[in-house]
C-alpha positions as CSV (number, residue, x, y, z in Angstrom):
1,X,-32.2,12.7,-7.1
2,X,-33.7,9.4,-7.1
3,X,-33.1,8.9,-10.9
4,X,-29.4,9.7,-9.9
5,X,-28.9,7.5,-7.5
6,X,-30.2,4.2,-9.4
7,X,-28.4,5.3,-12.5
8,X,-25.5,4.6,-10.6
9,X,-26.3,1.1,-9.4
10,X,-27.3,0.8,-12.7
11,X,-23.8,1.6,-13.6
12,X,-21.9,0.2,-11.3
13,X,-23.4,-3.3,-12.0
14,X,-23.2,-3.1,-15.2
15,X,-19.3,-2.9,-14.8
16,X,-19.6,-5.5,-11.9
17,X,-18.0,-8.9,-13.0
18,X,-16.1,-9.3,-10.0
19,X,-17.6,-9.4,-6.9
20,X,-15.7,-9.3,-3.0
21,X,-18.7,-9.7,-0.6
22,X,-17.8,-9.2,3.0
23,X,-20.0,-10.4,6.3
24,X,-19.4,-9.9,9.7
25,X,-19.9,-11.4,12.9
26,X,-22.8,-10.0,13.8
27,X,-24.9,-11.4,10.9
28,X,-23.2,-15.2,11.2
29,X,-25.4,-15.9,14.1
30,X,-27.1,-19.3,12.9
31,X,-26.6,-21.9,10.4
32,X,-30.0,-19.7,9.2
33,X,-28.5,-16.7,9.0
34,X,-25.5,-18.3,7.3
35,X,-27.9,-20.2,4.6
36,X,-29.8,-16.9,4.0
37,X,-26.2,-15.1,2.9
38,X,-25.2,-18.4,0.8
39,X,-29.2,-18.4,-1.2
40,X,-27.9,-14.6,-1.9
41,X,-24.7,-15.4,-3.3
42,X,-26.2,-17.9,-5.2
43,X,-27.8,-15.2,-6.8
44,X,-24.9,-13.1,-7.8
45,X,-23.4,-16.4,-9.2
46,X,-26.2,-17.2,-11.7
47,X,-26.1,-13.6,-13.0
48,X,-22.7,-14.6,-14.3
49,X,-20.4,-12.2,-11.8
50,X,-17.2,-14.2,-10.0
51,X,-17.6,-13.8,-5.9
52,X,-15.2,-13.6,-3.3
53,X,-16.5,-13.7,0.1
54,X,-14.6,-12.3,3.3
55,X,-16.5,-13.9,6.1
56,X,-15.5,-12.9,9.6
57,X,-17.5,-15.3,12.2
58,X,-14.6,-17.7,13.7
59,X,-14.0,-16.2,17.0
60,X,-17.9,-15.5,17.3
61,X,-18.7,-19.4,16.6
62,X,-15.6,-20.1,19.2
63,X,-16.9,-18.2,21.6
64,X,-20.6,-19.7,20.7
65,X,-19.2,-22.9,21.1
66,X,-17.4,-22.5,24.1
67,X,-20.9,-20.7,25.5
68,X,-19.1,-16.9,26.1
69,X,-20.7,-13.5,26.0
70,X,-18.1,-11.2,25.6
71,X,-15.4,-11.2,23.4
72,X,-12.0,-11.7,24.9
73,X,-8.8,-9.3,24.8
74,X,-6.1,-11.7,25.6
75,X,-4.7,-12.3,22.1
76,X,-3.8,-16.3,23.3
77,X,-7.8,-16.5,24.1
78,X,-8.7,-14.6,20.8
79,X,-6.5,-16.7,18.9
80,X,-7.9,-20.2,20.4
81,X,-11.6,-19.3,20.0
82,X,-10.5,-18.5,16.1
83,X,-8.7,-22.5,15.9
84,X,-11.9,-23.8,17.5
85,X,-14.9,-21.7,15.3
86,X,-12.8,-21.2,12.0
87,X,-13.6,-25.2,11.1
88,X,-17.1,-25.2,12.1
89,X,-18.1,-22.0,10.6
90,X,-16.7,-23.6,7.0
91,X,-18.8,-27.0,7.9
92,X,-21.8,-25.0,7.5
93,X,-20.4,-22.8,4.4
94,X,-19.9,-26.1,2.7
95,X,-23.1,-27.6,3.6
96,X,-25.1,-24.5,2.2
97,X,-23.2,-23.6,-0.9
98,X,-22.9,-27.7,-1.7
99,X,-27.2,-27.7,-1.5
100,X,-26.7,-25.1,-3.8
101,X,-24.5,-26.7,-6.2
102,X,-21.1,-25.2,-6.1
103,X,-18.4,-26.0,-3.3
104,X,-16.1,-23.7,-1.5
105,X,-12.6,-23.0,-0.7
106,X,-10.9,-21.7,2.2
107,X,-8.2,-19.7,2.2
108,X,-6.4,-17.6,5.6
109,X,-4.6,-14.7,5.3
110,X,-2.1,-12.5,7.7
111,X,-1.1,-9.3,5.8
112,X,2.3,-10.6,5.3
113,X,1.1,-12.7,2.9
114,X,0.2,-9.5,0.8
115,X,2.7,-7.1,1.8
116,X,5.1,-10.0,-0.1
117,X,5.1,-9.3,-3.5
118,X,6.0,-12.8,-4.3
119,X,3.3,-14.4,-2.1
120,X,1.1,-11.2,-3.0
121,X,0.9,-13.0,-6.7
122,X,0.5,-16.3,-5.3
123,X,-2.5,-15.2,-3.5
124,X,-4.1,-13.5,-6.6
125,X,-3.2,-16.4,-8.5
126,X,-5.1,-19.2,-6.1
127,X,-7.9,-17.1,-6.0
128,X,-8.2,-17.1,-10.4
129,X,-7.9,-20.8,-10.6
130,X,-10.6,-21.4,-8.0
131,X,-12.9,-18.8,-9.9
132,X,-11.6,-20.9,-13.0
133,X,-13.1,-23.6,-11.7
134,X,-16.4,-22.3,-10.9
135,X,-15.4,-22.4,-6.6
136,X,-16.4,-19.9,-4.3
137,X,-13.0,-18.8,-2.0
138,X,-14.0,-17.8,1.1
139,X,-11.2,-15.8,2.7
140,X,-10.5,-14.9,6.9
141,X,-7.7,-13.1,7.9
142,X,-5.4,-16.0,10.2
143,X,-6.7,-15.0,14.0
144,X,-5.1,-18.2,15.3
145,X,-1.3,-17.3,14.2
146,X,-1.8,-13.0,14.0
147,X,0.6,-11.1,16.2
148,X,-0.1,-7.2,15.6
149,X,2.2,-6.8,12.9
150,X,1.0,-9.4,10.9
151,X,-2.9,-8.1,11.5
152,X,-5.0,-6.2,8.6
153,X,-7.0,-4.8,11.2
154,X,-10.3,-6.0,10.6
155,X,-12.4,-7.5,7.9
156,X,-13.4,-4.9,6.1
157,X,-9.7,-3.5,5.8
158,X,-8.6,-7.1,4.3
159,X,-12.3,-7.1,1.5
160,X,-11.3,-3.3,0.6
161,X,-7.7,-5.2,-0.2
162,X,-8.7,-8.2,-1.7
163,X,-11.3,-6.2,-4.1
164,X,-7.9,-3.9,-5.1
165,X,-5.9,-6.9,-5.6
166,X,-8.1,-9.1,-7.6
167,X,-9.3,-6.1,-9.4
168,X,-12.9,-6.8,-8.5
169,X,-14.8,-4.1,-9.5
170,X,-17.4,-3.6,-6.9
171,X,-17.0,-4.9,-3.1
172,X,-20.4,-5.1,-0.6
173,X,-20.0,-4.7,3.0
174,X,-22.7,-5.9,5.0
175,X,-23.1,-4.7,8.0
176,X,-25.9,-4.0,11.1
177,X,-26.7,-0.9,10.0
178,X,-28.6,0.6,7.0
179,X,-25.6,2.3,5.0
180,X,-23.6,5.6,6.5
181,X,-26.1,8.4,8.0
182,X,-25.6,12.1,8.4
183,X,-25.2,13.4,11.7
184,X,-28.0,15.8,13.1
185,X,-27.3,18.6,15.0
186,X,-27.7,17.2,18.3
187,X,-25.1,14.5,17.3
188,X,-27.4,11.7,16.5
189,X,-27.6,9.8,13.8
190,X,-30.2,10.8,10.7
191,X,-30.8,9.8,7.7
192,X,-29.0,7.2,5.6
193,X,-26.6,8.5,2.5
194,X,-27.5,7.0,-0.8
195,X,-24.4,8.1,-2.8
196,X,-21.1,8.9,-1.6
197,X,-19.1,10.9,-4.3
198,X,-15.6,11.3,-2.0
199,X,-14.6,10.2,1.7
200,X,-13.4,13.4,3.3
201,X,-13.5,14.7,7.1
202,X,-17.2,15.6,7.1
203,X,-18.4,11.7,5.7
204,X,-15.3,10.5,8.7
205,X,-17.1,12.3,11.3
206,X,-20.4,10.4,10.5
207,X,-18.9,7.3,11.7
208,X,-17.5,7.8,14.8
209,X,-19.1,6.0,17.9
210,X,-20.3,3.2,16.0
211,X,-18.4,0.2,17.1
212,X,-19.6,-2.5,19.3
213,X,-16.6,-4.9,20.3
214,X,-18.3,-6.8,23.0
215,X,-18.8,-9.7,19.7
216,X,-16.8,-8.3,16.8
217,X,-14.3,-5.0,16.0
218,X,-14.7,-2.3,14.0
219,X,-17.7,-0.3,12.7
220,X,-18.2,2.0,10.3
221,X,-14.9,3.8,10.3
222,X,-13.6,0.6,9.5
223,X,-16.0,0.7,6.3
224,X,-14.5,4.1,5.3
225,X,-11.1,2.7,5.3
226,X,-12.1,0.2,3.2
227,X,-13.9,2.4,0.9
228,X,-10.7,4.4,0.5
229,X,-9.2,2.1,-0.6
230,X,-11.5,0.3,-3.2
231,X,-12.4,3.7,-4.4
232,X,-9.1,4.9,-4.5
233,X,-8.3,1.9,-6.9
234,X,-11.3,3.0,-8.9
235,X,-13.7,0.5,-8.0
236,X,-17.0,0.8,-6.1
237,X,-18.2,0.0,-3.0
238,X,-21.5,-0.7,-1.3
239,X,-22.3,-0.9,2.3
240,X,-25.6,-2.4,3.1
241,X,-27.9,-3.8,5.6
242,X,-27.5,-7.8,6.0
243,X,-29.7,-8.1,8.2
244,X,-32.3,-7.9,5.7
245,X,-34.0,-11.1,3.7
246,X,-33.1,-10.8,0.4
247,X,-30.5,-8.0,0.2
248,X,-27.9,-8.9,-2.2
249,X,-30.4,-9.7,-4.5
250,X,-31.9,-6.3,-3.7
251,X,-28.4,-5.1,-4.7
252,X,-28.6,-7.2,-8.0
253,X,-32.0,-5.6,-9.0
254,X,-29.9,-1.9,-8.6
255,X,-32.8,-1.2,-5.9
256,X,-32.0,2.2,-3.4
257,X,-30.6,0.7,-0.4
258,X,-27.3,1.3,1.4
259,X,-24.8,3.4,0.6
260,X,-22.5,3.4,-2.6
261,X,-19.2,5.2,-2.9
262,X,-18.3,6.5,-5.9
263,X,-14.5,5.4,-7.4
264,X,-11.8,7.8,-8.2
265,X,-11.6,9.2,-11.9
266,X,-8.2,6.6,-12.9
267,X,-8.3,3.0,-11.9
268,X,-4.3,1.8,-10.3
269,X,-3.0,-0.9,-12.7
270,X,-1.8,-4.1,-10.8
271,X,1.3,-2.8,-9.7
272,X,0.3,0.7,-8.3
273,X,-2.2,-1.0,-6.5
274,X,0.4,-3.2,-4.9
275,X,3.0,-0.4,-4.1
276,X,-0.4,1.6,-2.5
277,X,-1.9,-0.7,-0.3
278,X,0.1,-3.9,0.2
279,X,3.7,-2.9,0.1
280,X,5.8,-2.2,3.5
281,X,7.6,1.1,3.9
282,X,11.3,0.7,4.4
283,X,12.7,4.0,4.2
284,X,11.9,7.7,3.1
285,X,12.8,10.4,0.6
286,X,12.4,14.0,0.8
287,X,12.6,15.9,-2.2
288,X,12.4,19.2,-3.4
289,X,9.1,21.7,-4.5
290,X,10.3,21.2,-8.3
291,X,10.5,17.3,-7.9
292,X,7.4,17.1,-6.1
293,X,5.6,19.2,-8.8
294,X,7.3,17.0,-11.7
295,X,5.8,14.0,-9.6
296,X,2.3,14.8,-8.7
297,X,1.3,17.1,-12.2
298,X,3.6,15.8,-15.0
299,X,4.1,12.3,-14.1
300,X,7.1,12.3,-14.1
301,X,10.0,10.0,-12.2
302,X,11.7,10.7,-9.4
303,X,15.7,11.7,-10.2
304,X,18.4,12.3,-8.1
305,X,18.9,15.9,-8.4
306,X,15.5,16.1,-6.8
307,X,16.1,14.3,-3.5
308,X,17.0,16.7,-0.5
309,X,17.2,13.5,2.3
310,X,17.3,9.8,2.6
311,X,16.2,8.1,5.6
312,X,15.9,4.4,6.1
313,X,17.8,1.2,6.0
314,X,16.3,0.4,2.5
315,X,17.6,-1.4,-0.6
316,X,16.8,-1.6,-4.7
317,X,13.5,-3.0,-4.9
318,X,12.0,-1.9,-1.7
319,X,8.9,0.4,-1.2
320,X,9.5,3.9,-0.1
321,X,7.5,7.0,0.7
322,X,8.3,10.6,-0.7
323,X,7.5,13.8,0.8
324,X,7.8,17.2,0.1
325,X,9.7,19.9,1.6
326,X,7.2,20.0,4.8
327,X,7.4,16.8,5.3
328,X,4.2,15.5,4.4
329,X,4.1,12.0,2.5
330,X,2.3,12.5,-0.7
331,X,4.0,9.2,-3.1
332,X,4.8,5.9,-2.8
333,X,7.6,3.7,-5.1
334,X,9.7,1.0,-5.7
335,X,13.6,2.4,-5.0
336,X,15.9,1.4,-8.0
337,X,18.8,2.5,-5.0
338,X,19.9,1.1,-1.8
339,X,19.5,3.5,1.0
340,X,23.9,4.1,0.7
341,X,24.0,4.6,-3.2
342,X,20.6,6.8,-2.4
343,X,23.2,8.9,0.1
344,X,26.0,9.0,-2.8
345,X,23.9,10.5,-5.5
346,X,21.5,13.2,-3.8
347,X,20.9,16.2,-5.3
348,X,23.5,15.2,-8.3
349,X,22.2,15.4,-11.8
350,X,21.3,12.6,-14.2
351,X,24.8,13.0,-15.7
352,X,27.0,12.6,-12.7
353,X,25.0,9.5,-11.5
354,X,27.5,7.0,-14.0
355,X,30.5,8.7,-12.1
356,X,29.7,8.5,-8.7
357,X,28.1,5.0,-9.0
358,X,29.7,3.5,-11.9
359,X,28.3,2.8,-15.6
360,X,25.1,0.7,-16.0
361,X,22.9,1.6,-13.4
362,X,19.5,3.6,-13.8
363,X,18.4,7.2,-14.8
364,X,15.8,7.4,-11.7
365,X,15.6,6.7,-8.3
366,X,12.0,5.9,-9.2
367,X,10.9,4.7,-12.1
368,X,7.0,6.8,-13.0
369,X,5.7,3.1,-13.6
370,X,7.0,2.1,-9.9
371,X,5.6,4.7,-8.4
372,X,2.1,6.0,-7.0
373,X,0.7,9.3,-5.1
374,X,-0.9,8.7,-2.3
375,X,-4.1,11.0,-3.1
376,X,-5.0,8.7,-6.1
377,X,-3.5,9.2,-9.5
């Protein structure tokens, strides 16, 4: 078992030339702490590999600043303490990563910014050119100017996006805690998990009751989502201890700490992995048992005799989710119809599309290469 599990760190950094690192609040403490993460991205630089780093840390070094204990849940408060910290936690990034010979760049995100295809590319593209030119981007989602609905959540939600968007091929979480642990009987936590082949209910139950949000959000069910998603792109992810001196090079040497999770069997090109995790539903389809079959084991499109119902205000271009006859979601795509023409042509077959809507419009109402299940292809 322990040949097993360093063959595939072995592996996995063998494939590694992109790197998102993510740090949370917890372990930006102290310009020390902060120096100590820099020295090991160093490292990961000289062996050649591009990083990203997702560094939480602004509200913390507000509310350091500002000489607070607990972290505030007025949104106005949350916000302010991100305007003050955000520009003196990047002083100190600066400082240690210009005594180390390369500079930084910042960059602040809200997940409109992604969930915009157009800004989507611009964000990918920024990120390139500063790799290009041998800069380290560090990326924080935009506290001061977040409402809810412009929010990814947490860190670890916007590094598990990042790492799909930019391809990366392996993302590190560090964290407070030694990887993911079983549970024991009596419901506390045992030992840690080395490898993680698949997230399913039984690895989801191993995280629950491990947030603390009196300085940070999330926890380690905040880790699984992001796993999710990196794996679901077919990329790796490993959640260790950053606490510890000396980790990510620990990490760099393949050693047996923290937990890896294992990627699905296809990696999502560039535009399934948009359509997946950055585009914004508009509307729905419900299809038929034959269409949903055609879709999810022939790979096939999605035509309009398959489409039993149309919900939504949508038009051409937008993202969509199809379910099945019981109503359970199980694709994603990129509508070639508006939500009315959608109406006009359901249920009709290929050849009566021309008539109803006139000539020159498309075959399907979504394209195979616009379109993504949500299981993982």
């Amino acid at each position: 078992m322990e040949n097993e599990t360093l063959s595939v760190r072995r592996e996995l950094l063998s494939q590694a030339h992109q790197v998102v690192i993510k740090a949370g609040t917890r372990l930006l403490t102290s310009q020390e702490a902060i120096a100590e993460l820099v020295s090991g991205i160093a490292a990961v630089r000289e062996s050649g590999r591009r990083v990203l780093l997702v560094s939480s840390g602004a509200v913390g070094m507000g509310m350091r600043a500002l000489g607070l204990k607990r972290r505030p849940r007025e949104l106005a408060r949350i916000q302010a303490l991100a305007a003050i910290g955000q520009s003196r936690l990047m002083a100190i990034y600066d400082e240690e990563c210009r005594a180390r010979g390369f500079r930084t760049a910042q960059l602040l995100l809200t997940a409109a910014d992604l969930r915009n295809r157009g800004r989507c590319l611009n964000v990918m593209n920024c990120i390139g050119s500063l790799w290009d030119a041998g800069v380290l981007p560090i990326v924080n989602e935009n506290d001061s100017v977040s409402v809810d609905e412009l929010k990814f959540g947490d860190n670890d939600t916007l590094a598990g996006m990042l790492a799909s968007l930019t391809g990366s091929q392996l993302t590190v979480i560090l964290t407070t805690e030694q990887g993911l642990r079983s549970r024991n009987a009596d419901g506390e936590l045992g030992e840690r998990l080395s490898v993680i082949p698949a997230v399913n209910d039984t690895i989801r139950g191993m995280a629950g009751g491990t947030d603390n949000s009196e300085f940070s959000i999330g926890g380690m069910s905040s880790k699984l989502r992001a796993a999710e998603i990196v794996t679901a792109a077919g990329e790796y992810l490993w959640i260790a201890d950053g606490r510890e001196k000396g980790m990510l090079q620990s990490i760099l040497r393949g050693e047996d700490v923290g937990t890896v999770f294992l990627p699905r069997r296809h990696r999502l090109s560039g535009r399934k992995r948009w359509i997946t995790f950055f585009s914004k539903v508009s509307g729905a389809l419900m299809v038929d048992g034959g269409a949903r079959q055609a879709i999810m084991e022939q790979g096939r499109s999605l035509l309009p005799s398959g489409v039993r119902f149309v919900s939504g205000s949508f038009r051409r271009g937008d993202a969509v989710e199809i379910s099945g006859p019981d109503g359970v979601p199980f694709a994603r795509g990129l509508v070639n119809f508006d939500a009315a023409d959608c109406l006009k042509i359901c249920g009709r077959h290929t050849g009566e599309v021309q008539a109803v809507l006139g000539p020159n419009v498309d075959e399907e109402v979504i394209h195979r290469d616009n379109l993504t299940l949500l299981g993982g292809e």
